[in-house]
DOKEVO-888109 format. One line per 3 residues: number of its first residue (from 1); for each residue y, x, z of C-alpha. Coordinates in steps of 0.5 Angstrom, whole numbers. Example, Ala and Ser with C-alpha at 12.3 -4.5 7.8 and 13.67 -1.06 7.14 Angstrom:
# DOKEVO-888109
1> -9/25/16; -2/27/14
This chain:
# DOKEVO-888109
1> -20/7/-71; -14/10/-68; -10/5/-66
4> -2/6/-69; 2/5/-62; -1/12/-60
7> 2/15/-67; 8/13/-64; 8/15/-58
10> 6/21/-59; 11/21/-64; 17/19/-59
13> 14/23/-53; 14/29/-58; 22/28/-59
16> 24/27/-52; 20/33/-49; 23/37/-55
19> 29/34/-53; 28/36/-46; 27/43/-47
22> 33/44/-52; 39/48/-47; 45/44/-44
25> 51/44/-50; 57/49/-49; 61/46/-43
28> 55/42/-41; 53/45/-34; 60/43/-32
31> 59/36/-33; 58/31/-27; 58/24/-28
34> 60/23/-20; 61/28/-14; 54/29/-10
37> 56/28/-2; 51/35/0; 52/33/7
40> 48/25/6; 41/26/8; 37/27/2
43> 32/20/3; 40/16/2; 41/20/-4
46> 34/20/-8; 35/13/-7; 42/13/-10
49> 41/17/-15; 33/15/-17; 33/12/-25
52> 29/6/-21; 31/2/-16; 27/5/-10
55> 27/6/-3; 26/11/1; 23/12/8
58> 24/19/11; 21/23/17; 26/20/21
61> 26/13/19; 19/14/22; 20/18/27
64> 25/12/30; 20/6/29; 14/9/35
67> 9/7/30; 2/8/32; -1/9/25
70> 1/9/16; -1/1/17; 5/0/24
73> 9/3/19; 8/-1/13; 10/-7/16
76> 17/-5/17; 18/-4/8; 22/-9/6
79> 19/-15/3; 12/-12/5; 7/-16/8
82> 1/-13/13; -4/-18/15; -10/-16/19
85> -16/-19/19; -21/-20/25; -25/-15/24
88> -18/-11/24; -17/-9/17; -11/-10/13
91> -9/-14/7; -2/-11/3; 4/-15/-1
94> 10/-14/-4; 13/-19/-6; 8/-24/-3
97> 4/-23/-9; -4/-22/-10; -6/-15/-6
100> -8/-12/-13; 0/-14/-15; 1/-8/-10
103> 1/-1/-13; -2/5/-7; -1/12/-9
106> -2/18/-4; 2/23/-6; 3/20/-13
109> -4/20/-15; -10/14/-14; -15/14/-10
112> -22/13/-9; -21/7/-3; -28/4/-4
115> -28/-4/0; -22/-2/4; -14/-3/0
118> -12/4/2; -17/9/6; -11/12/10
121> -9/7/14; -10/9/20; -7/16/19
124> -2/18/24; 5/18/23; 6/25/24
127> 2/26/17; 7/23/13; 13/25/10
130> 17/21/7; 14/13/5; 17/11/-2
133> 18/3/-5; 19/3/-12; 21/-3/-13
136> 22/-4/-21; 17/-2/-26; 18/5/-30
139> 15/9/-34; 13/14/-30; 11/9/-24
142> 8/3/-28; 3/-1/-27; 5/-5/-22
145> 7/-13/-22; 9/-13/-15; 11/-6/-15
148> 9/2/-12; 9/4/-6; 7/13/-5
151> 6/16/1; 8/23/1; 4/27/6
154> 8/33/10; 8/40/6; 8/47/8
157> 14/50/10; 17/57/13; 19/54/20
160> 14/55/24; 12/49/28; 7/47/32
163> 5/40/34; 0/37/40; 0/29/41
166> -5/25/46; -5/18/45; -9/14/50
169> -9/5/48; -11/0/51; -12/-6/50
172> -19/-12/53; -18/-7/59; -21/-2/55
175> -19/6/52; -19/10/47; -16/16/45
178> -13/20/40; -12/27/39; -6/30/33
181> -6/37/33; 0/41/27; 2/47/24
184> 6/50/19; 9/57/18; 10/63/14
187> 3/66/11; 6/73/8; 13/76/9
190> 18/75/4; 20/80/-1; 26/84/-1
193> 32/81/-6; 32/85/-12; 38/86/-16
196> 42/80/-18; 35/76/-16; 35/72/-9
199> 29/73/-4; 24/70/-5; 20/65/1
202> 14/67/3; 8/64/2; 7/58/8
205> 1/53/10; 1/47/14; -5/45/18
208> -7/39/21; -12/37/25; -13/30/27
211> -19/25/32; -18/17/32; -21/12/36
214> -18/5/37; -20/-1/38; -20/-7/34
217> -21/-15/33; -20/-21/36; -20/-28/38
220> -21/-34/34; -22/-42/34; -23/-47/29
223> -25/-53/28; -26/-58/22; -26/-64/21
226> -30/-68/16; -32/-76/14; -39/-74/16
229> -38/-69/21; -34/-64/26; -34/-58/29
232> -31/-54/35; -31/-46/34; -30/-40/39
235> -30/-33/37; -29/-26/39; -30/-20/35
238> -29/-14/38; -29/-7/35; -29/0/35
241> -26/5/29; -27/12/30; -23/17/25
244> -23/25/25; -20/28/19; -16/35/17
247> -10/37/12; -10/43/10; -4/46/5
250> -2/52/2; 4/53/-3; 7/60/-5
253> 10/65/-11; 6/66/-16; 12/70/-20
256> 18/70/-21; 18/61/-25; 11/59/-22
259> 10/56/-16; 3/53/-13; 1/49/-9
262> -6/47/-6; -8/41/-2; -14/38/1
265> -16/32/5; -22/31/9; -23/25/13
268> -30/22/17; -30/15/19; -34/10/23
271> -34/2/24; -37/-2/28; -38/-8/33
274> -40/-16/33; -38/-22/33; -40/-27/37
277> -39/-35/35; -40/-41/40; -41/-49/35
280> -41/-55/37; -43/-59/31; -41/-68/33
283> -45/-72/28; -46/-80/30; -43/-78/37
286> -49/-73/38; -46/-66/41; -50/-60/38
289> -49/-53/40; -51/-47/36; -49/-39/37
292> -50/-33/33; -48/-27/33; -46/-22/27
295> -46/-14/28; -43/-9/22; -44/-2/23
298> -40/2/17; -39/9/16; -35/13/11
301> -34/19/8; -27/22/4; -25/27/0
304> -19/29/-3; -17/36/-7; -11/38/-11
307> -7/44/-14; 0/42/-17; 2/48/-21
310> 11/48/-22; 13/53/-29; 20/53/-30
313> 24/55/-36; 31/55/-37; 33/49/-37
316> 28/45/-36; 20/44/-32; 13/43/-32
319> 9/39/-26; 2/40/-28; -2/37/-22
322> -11/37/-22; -14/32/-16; -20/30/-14
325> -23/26/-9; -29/23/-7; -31/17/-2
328> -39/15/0; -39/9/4; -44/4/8
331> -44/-2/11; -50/-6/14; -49/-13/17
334> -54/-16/21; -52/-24/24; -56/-29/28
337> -56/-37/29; -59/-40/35; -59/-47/35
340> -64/-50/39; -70/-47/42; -75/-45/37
343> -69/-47/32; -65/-41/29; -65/-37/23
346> -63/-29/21; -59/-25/15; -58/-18/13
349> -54/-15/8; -53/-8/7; -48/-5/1
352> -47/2/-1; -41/5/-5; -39/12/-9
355> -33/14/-12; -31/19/-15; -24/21/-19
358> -22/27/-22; -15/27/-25; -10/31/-30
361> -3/30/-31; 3/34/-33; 11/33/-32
364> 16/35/-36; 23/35/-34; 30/37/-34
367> 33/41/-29; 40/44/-33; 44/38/-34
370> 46/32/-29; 42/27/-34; 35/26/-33
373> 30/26/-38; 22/28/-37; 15/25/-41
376> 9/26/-39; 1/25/-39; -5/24/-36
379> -12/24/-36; -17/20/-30; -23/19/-30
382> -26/14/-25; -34/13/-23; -37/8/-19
385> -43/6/-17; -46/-1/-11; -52/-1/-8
388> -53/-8/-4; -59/-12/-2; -57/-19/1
391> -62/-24/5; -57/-29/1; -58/-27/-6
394> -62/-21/-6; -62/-14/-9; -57/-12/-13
397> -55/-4/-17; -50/-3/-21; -46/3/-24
400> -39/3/-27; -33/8/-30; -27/8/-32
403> -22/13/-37; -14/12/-37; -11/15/-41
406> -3/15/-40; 2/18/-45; 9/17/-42
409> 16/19/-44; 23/17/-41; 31/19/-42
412> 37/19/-39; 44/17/-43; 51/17/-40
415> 54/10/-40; 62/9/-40; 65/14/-35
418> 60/15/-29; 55/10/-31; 47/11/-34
421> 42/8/-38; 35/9/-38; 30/8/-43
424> 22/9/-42; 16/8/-46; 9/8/-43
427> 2/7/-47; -4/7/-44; -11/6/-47
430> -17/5/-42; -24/4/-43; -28/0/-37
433> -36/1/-38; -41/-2/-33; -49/-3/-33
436> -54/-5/-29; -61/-7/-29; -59/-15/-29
439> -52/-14/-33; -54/-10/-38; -49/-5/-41
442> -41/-9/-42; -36/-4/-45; -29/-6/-44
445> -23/-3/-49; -16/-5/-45; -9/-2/-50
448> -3/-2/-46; 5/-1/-48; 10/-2/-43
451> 18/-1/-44; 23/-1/-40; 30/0/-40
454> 34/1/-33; 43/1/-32; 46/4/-26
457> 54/4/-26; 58/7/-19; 63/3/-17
460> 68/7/-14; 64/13/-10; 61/8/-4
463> 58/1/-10; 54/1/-15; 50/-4/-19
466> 43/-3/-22; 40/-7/-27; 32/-6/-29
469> 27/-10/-35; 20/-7/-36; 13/-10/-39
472> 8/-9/-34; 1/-10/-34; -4/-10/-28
475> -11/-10/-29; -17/-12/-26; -20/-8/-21
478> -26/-5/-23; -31/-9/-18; -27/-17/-19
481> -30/-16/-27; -38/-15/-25; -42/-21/-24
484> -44/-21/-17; -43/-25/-10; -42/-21/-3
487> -44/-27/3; -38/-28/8; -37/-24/14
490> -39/-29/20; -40/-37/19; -37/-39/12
493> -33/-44/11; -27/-47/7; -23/-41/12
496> -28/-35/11; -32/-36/4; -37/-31/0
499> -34/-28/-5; -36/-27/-13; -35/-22/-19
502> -32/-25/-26; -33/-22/-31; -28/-26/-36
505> -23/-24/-32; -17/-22/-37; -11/-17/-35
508> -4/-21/-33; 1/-19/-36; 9/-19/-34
511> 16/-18/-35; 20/-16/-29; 27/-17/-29
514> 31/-12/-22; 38/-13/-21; 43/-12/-15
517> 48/-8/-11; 47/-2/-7; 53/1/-3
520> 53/7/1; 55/6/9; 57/13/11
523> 54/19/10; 48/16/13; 47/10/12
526> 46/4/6; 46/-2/4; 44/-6/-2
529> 42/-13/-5; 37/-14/-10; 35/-20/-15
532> 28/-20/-18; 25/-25/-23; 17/-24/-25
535> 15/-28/-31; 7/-27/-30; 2/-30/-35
538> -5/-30/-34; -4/-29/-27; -10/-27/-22
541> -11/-31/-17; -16/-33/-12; -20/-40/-14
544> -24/-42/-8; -30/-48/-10; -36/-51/-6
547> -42/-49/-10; -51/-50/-7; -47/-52/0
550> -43/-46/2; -36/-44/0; -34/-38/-6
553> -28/-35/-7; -26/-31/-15; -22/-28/-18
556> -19/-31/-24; -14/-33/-29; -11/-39/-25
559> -5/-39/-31; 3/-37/-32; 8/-37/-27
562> 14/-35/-25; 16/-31/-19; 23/-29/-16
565> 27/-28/-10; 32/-24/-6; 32/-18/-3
568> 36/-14/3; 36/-8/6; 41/-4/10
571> 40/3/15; 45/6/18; 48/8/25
574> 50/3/30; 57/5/30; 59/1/24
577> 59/-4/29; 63/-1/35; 57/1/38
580> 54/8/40; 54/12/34; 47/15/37
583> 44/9/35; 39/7/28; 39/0/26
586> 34/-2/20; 33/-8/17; 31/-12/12
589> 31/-20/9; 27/-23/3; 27/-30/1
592> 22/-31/-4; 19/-36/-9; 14/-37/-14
595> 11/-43/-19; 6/-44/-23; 8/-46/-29
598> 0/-48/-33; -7/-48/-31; -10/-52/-25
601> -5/-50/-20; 2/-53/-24; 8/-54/-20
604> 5/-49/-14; 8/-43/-10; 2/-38/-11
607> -3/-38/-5; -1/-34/0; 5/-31/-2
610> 10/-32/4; 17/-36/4; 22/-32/7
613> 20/-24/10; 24/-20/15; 24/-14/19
616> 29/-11/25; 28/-5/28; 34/-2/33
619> 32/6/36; 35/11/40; 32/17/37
622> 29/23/40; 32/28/42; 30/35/43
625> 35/37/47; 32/31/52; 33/25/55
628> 31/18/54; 29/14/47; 26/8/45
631> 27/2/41; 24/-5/38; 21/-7/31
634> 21/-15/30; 17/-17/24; 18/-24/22
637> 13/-28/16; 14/-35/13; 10/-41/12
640> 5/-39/6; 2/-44/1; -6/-44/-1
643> -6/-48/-6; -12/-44/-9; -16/-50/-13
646> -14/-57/-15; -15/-62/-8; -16/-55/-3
649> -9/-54/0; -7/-51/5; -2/-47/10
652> -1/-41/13; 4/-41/20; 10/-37/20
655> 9/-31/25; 13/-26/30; 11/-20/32
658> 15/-16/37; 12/-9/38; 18/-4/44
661> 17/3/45; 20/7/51; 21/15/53
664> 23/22/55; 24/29/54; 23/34/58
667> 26/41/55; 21/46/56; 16/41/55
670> 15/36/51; 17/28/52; 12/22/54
673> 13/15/50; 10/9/52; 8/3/47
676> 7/-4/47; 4/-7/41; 5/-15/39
679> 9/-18/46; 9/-24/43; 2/-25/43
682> 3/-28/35; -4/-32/32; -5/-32/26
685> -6/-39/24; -9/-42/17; -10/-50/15
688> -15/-52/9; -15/-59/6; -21/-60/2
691> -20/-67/-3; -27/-70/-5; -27/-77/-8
694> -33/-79/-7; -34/-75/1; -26/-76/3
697> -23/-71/6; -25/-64/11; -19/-61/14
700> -20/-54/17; -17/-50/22; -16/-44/25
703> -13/-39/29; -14/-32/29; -11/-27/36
706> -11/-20/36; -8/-19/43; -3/-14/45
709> -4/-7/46; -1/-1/50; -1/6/48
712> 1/12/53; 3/18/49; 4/25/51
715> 6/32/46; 10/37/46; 12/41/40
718> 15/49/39
């Protein structure tokens, strides 16, 4: 039976895209609600004028941080956290909350990511367009308790332009190199002006071309300490990733009102390496030492491709975008224990992954008058399928697919003089069916409604004030609902546990509350403030328990919270300070808190979330023209609890990280940058504490070093 929230969104979408087709009243196109500065970059002004409280990163903020890859860059999004791990993957928060609470999309649209939070993370730079962190909910980005961050990679332009870029890194004395080949430009001559019409622009195409290779891992120690026993580790992990990838776009005129554009994304990926461990087990005074060994071998395939078609009408738009992508992904591991002649043991786990996305959805929005008003819809389809055999739990097949559908509509009113209010409302209805030989078939039905009302009021021509309240809903992701248990990577331990499915896991839902200041600092620069409050109930987590005498992780509804804290950011030149103008400053504070309010963990922070994050980074742009350039990024995260189950605590170390590039152009040639990654050498330090009433207690330690890295860069562009 249909259920009678879709009646009325249907009924309410219907009136605001009838509404958004009608033509501005008499005098309409003369109203302004406060003058637009055309000489203000447009990044500033997109976030200046956004419905939402949004932040945005362009080329040239990019450009200006002598980052190495789309994951260097991520780091210095305020209130956004990048770990790595030893193996050289990355975990990505906002807010310091779970790393599903984060919303990744590449060019507005989900992808297929496979075990990886976001396939592209070792994209270079030079690929994206603009980075944007949309920080409160709304009815087109929802979704999110922590918030949204979209890649837009680079469009084609009529410019011609054409880039070359070798990199080589070091890092353990060894190499690896990576080659960045683009072009854009025009495909056909233009069309002549006709009478009363402009010229039309010519088709135009961007092509890139990209080969990876970098070097990844790390050094450990750990010790534990426990009533019985106590161990001492040392660990080395040293791995290699190699990525080739191209990027081709076409856009172009199909008539007068209709553009097109096609995009595609094809990527190949391998992993692998080893981790060698050395342990001395103390039990009664007796020093026994034992070694193993675990090597992983992952290769992967992705695939995206996409037509966005734009129809204008007078007054108004129609986005309409069709996408699709497909990743294949294998992982093989293999570890060994020696502990003594004749005394060791063996294990194997191999996992294979398939997913494929296809995706409609369409925009209608106004473009003939100053106040925005748009709905939309959209259809997805996500396929799913595992494949893992494991010497700890055995075979295991399993099959899942997902269909949203999303029907959304949001309007702009004027508010007093200069001020404007936002409404939106979002509905989404989604189905989650998995099966396998040991899970049967279980079918899961999950109605969503979301409303959300956002206020801007300018103050002045520099101020302005914003104010935004949302319901969100974040869902499980597909495979934290299905009932298996994937083995830890190495020794596992209360630090690095295995990790189970739970099929009980419920939706967490929340409301989100965004208040703050925003001023602008010049024509190229701004600054804000901002105040947000999240009120979660069912909120995700991880539980950690010691089950069969190895430790496990889940997934699950660990109760309600509240989270909350301030944010800062500001960007600008350093002439506001009496400095030279020619150089940037970006910077970005967050003081964060949160607390359990029900559930296991009441009075807790949530694990893992950091008390305080920041960033800083000076630069002196490149310039064409030639000379030097440079700059310094320093990252800075706090302590973070890990209260993940009743008597296990523990504490991440606060960590600074201070990465400096250096370099020259030569007109007529090109330019030269030298990089240097993690001066400070900053470990990654975790203490665990496990209370056990009848046992005592065990405390674990660890610390995690990934070693400074160099990179030397040549290129030249014309």
């Amino acid at each position: 039976m249909a259920r009678p929230w879709r009646y009325g969104l249907l009924a309410l979408a219907a009136g605001g895209l009838a509404h958004a087709q009608q033509p501005p009243e008499a005098g309409g196109d003369s109203l302004q609600l406060e003058p637009v500065d055309v000489t203000a970059r447009r990044a500033l002004q997109d976030r200046f004028f956004a419905p939402g409280s949004m932040v945005v990163l362009d080329r040239r903020d990019i450009e200006n941080l002598g980052a190495f890859s789309v994951a260097d860059v991520l780091k210095q999004l305020p209130g956004v956290v990048v770990n790595t791990g030893a193996d050289g993957s990355v975990e990505i928060r906002m807010r310091g909350m779970e790393r599903s609470a984060t919303q990744l999309l590449v060019d507005g649209q989900r992808q297929a990511t496979g075990r990886s939070q976001l396939a592209l993370d070792q994209l270079p730079p030079e690929m994206v367009e603009r980075i944007e962190v949309v920080r409160s909910p709304s009815a087109e980005f929802s979704g999110a308790t922590g918030g949204t961050i979209n890649i837009v990679l680079r469009q084609a332009t009529v410019r011609r332009e054409t880039s070359i870029r070798l990199t080589d890194n070091t890092v353990w004395g060894r190499h690896r190199g990576q080659l960045f080949f683009s072009r854009t430009g025009p495909v056909t001559e233009p069309k002549p002006a006709t009478a009363g019409q402009p010229a039309d622009d010519p088709w135009a195409y961007f092509l890139a071309a990209n080969a990876t290779g970098v070097l990844l891992g790390s050094n450990g120690h750990s010790r534990v300490d426990a009533p019985l026993y106590a161990t001492d580790s040392e660990s080395i992990a040293r791995y290699h990733r190699h990525e080739y990838s191209i990027t081709p776009r076409l856009t172009g005129k199909l008539a007068r009102d209709d553009t097109l554009t096609l995009r595609g994304f094809l990527s190949r990926a391998s992993f692998g390496g080893a981790v060698d461990t050395g342990t001395t087990s103390f039990v009664g005074g007796v020093a026994t030492p034992s070694a193993s060994r675990d090597t992983q071998q992952q290769l992967r395939h992705f695939g995206t491709l996409a037509a966005d078609w734009t129809h204008r009408f007078e007054g108004s738009k129609l986005e309409t975008t069709l996408a699709a992508n497909r990743l294949r992904e294998t992982v093989d591991r293999a570890g060994s224990v020696v502990a003594g002649p004749g005394i060791g043991g063996s294990s194997f786990f191999v996992d294979r992954r398939h997913e494929n996305v296809a995706d409609l959805k369409t925009k209608l929005s106004t473009t003939g008058s100053p106040l925005l008003r748009m709905g939309g819809a959209e259809i997805e389809r996500r396929s799913l399928g595992i494949d893992t055999d494991s010497s700890a739990t055995g075979p295991f097949a399993a099959e899942a697919t997902l269909q949203r559908r999303i029907l959304w509509v949001q309007d702009e009113w004027a508010w007093g003089e200069r001020g404007t209010v936002t409404a939106g409302l979002r509905g989404e209805s989604i189905d989650i069916t998995t099966r396998g030989p040991t899970l049967g078939t279980v079918h899961r039905h999950i109605p969503v409604v979301q409303p959300s009302v956002h206020l801007r009021q300018p103050w002045g021509t520099q101020w302005q004030w914003r104010a935004n309240l949302a319901r969100t809903t974040r869902n499980p992701r597909v495979w934290d609902l299905v009932d298996r248990t994937t083995p830890s990577n190495g020794l596992n331990s209360l630090v690095n546990p295995d990790t189970a499915g739970n099929p009980g896991l419920r939706p967490e839902k929340s409301w989100a509350l965004d208040t703050g200041v925003e001023r602008r600092l010049g024509t190229d620069g701004q600054a804000g403030g901002n105040l947000f409050v999240r009120r979660v109930q069912d909120a995700i987590g991880p539980l950690v328990t010691q089950t069969g005498g190895r430790w496990l992780e889940q997934r699950s509804n660990v109760g309600d919270a509240t989270v909350w804290g301030l944010e800062f950011d500001a960007r600008t030149n350093l002439g506001v300070l009496g400095l030279p103008r020619e150089w940037t400053l970006n910077a970005n504070f967050s003081l964060l808190q949160s607390r359990m309010t029900s559930g296991p963990n009441t009075g807790q922070r949530i694990p893992g979330q950091p008390r305080y994050t920041a960033s800083l980074n000076v630069a002196r742009p490149i310039r064409r023209t030639g000379g030097l350039f440079g700059g310094f990024t320093l990252n800075v995260n706090g302590t973070a609890d890990l209260m993940t189950a009743p008597g296990r605590t523990g504490r991440n170390a606060a960590r600074t990280a201070l990465d400096l590039h250096v370099g020259g152009v030569v007109r007529g040639l090109g330019y030269w940058r030298i990089g240097l990654q993690n001066i400070t050498d900053a470990p990654y330090r975790r203490v665990r504490r496990y209370d056990d009433p009848t046992a005592g207690t065990t405390t674990s330690q660890g610390e995690l070093y990934l070693t400074p890295r160099a990179y030397l860069t040549v290129g030249t562009q014309f």
